[in-house]
Wavefront OBJ file of the C-alpha trace (Angstrom):
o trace
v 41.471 -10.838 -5.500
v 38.242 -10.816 -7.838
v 37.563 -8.133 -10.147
v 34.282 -8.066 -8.178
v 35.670 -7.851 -4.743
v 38.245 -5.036 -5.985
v 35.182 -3.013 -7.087
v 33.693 -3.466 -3.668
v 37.056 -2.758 -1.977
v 36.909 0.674 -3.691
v 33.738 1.441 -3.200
v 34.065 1.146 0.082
v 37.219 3.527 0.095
v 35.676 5.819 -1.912
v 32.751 6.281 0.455
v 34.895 6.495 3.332
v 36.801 9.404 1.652
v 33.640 11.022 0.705
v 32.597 11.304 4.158
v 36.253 12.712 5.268
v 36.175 15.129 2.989
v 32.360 16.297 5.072
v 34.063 16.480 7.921
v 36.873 18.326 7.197
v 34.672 20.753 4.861
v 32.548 21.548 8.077
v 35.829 21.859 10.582
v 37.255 24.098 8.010
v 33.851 25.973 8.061
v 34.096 26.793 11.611
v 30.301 25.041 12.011
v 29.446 23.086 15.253
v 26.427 20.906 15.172
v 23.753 21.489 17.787
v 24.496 20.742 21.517
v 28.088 20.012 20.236
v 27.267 16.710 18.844
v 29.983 15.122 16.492
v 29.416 15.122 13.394
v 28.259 10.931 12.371
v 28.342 9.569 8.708
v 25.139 8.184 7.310
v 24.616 4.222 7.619
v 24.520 2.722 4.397
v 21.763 0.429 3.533
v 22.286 -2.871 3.844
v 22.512 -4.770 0.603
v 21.025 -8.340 0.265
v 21.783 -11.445 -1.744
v 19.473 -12.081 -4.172
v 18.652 -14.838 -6.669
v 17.111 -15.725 -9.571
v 13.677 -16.184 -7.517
v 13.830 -12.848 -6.692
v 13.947 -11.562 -10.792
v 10.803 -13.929 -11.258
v 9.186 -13.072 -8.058
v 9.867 -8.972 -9.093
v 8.913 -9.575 -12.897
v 5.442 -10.964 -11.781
v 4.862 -8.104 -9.201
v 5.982 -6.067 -12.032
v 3.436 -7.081 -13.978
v 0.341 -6.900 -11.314
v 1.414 -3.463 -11.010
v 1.533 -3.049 -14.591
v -2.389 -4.521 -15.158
v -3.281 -2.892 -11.637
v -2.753 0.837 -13.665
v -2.421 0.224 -17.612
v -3.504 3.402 -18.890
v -1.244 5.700 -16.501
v 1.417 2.691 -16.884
v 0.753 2.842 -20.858
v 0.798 6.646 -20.613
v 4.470 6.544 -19.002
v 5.394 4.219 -21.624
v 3.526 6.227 -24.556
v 5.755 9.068 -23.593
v 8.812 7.149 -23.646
v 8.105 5.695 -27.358
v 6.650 8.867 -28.834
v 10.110 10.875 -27.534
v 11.966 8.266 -29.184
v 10.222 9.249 -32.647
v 10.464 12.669 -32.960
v 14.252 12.234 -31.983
v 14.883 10.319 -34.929
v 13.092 12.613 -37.216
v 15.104 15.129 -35.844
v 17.652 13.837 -36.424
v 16.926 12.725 -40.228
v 14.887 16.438 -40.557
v 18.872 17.526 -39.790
v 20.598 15.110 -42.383
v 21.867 13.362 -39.453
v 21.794 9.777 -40.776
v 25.020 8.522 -39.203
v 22.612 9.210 -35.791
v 19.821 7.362 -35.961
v 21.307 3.894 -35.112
v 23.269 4.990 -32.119
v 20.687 7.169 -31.166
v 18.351 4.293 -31.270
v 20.973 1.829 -29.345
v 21.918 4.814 -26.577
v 18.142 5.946 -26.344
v 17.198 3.351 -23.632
v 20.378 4.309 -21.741
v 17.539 7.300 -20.059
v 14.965 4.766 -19.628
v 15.705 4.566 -16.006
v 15.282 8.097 -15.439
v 12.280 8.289 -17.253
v 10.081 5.490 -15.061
v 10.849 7.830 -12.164
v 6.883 7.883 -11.918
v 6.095 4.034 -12.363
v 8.761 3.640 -9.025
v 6.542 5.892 -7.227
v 2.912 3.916 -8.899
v 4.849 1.058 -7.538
v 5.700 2.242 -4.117
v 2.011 3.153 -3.783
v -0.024 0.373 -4.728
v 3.123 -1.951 -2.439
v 1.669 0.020 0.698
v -1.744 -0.123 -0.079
v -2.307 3.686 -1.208
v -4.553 5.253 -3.041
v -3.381 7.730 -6.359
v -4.222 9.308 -9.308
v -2.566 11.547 -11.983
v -1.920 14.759 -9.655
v -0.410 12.894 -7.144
v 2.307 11.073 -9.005
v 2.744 13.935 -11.096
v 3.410 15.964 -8.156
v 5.892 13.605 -7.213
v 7.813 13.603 -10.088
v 7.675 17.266 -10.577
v 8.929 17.557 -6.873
v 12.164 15.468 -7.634
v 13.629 18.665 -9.640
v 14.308 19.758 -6.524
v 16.006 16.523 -4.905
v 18.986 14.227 -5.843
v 17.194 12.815 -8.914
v 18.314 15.900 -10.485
v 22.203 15.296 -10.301
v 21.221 11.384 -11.786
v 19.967 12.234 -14.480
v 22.444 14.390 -15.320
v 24.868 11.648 -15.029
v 22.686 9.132 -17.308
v 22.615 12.207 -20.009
v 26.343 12.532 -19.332
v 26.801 8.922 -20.030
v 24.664 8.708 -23.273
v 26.663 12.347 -24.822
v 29.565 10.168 -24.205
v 28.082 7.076 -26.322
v 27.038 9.512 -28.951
v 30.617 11.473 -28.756
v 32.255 7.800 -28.955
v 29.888 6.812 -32.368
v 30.936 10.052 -33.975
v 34.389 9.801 -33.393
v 34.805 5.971 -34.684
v 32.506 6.419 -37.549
v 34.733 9.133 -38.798
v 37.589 6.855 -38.516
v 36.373 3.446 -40.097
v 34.234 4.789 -42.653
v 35.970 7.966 -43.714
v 36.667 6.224 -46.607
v 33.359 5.502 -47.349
v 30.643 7.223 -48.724
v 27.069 7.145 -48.551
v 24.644 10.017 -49.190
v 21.188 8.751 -47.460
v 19.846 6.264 -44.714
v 20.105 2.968 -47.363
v 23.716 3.895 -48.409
v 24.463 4.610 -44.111
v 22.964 1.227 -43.562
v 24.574 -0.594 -46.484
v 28.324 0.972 -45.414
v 27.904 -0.154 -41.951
v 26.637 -3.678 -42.690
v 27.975 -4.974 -45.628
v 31.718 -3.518 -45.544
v 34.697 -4.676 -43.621
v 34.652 -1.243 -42.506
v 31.615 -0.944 -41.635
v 31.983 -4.061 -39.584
v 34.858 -2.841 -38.029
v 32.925 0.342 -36.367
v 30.193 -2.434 -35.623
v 33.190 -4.361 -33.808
v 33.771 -1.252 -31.820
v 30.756 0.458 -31.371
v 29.732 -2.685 -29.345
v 32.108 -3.115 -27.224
v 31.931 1.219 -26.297
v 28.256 0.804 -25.970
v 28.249 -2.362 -23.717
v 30.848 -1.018 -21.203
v 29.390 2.325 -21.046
v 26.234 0.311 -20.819
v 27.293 -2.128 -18.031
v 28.820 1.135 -15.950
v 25.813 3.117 -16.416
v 23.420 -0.236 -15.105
v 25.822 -0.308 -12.301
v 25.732 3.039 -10.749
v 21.578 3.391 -11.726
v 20.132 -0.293 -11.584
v 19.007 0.525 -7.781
v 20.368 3.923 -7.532
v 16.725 5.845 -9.136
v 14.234 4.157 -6.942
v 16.224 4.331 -3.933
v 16.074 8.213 -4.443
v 12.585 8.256 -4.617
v 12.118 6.236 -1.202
v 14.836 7.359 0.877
v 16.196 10.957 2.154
v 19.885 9.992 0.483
v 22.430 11.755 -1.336
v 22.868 10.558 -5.265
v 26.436 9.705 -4.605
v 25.275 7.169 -1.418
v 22.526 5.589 -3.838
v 24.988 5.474 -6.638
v 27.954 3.820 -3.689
v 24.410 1.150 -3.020
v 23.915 0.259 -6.717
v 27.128 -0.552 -7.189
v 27.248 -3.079 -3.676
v 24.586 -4.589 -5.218
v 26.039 -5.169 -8.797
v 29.679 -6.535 -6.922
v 27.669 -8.422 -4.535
v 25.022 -10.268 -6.862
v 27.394 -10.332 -10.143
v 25.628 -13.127 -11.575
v 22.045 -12.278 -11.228
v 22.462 -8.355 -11.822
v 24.410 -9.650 -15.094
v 20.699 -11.695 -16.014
v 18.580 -8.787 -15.073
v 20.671 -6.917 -17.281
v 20.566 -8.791 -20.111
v 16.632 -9.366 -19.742
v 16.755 -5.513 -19.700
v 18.968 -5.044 -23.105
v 17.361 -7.650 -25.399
v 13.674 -6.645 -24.182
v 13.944 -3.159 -24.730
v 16.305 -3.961 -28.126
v 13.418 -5.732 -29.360
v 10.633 -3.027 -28.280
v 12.782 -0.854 -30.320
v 11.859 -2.837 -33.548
v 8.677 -1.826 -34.323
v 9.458 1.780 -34.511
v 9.677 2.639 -30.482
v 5.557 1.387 -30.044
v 6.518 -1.696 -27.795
v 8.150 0.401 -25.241
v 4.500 1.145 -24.332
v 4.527 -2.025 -22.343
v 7.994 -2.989 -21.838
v 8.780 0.111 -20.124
v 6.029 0.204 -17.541
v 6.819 -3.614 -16.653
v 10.763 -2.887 -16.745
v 10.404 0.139 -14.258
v 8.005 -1.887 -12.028
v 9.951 -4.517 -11.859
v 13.266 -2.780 -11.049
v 11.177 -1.146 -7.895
v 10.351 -4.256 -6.607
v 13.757 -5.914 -7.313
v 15.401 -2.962 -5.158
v 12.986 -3.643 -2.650
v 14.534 -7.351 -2.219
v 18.013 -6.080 -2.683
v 18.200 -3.451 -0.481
v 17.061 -2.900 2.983
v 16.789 0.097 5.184
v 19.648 1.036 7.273
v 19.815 0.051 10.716
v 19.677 3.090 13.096
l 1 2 3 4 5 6 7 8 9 10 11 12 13 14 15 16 17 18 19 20 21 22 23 24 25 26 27 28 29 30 31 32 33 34 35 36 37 38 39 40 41 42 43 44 45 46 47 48 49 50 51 52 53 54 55 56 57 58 59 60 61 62 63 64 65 66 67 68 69 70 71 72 73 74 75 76 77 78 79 80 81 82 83 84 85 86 87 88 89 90 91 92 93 94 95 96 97 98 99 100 101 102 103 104 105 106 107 108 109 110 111 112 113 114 115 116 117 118 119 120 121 122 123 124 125 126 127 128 129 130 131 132 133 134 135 136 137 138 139 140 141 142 143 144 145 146 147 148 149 150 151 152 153 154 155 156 157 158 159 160 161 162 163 164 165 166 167 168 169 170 171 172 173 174 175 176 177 178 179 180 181 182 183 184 185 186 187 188 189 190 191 192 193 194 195 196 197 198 199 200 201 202 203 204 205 206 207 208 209 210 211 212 213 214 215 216 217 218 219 220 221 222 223 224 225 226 227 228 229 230 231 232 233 234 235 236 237 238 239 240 241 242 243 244 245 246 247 248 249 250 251 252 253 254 255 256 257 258 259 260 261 262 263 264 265 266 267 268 269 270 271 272 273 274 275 276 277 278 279 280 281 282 283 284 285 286 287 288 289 290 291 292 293 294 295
């Protein structure tokens, strides 16, 4: 059995105890639906196969979107970058030093959270709907009080971890080593072996908590903004359609790392555009990978 197919193969049991564990929560409970209908689990949406067309064909609706709005998709993007900066100064305002290269690596690990509002730009000009500032502001205001909530606490989750993970082989590498300021930090990482060792590391830590956090978000955020679902049931869908399109996912993926890597370069500023035209696309690639369920 495939790696892939043994994800699937728990994913599936996993849902399937979720749901028991419902049902026995409401027997326990003593509640009895309305007109004593049986409790019935929630179809799952169906997941389809999609291809390398289907990146292309999302990247260029992506990018209509993206020219459609530029100043509200800019703004979203403007944000994005402009967070990124006053985090590192924080963090070198603290003495922090050993931070600002993981922090700048893990930063994009909230990116999905953050285009919450170019999903819903997207959704809108896909049906033909007029918006403006108050209404997709409104939406993402609104999703406080939905399942977006719990996501983003476990993207957050995810990056503490990354940070928590730095920290902790840092301190073991390069506790040798000193360095008193940003060029010494930079010059112990890079050009000793221990520094390369914690470079060794840190990169494999950060591309499997990388890989697991693109699994359970990579259509998990914009399927919460267009369906009435649960987190853990759009979470259950994102990873069907990681196990089911390995290949492809594992492109989109890396288009996502070494595009938003290299936005990074010119301190945050080219996240203005990537960002918008990442979140865009990923609307319209969920769109082609996942369908509604059928009642």
């Amino acid at each position: 059995m495939s790696v892939f197919r043994w994800v699937r193969w728990q994913t599936d049991q996993l849902g399937a105890m979720l749901w028991e564990e419902c049902v026995m929560t409401s027997k326990t409970a003593g509640s009895t639906p309305p007109g004593k209908l049986t409790p019935q689990p929630q179809a799952m949406p169906k997941v389809n196969k999609v291809t390398a067309d289907d990146i292309t064909a999302s990247l260029k609706a992506g990018f209509s979107d993206f020219l459609a709005r530029p100043l509200m998709s800019g703004f979203f993007g403007l944000f994005y970058a402009v967070f990124g900066i006053l985090f590192v100064w924080i963090l070198v305002w603290l003495g922090k030093i050993w931070m600002i290269i993981p922090a700048a690596i893990g930063f994009p690990l909230v990116a999905p959270f953050a285009a919450a509002g170019l999903y819903e730009m997207s959704r809108r000009l896909q049906k033909g709907e007029s918006f403006g500032w108050f209404e997709i502001l409104t939406v993402m205001a609104n999703q406080r009080k939905r399942e977006m909530g719990w996501m983003a606490f476990v993207t957050l989750f995810i990056f503490w971890v990354w940070m928590y993970q730095v920290r902790l082989w840092l301190a073991i590498t390069l506790q040798d080593v000193s360095f008193s300021g940003f060029d010494g930090f930079l010059n112990a990482v890079f050009f000793t072996p221990q520094g390369w060792i914690f470079l060794a590391i840190g990169t494999c830590v950060g591309a499997f908590l990388s890989a697991v956090l693109f699994t359970v978000t990579v259509v998990a955020m914009p399927m919460l903004l267009d369906q009435e679902t649960n987190f853990v049931s759009a979470m259950l869908t994102s990873i069907r359609v990681v196990t089911e399109n390995p290949v492809v996912m594992l492109v989109w993926a890396a288009i996502i790392s070494v595009t938003v890597l290299l936005s990074l370069v010119p301190a945050f500023l080219g996240l203005i555009f990537t960002l918008p035209i990442l979140g865009h696309t990923t609307w319209h690639l969920y769109k082609r990978a996942v369908s509604p369920a059928e009642e």
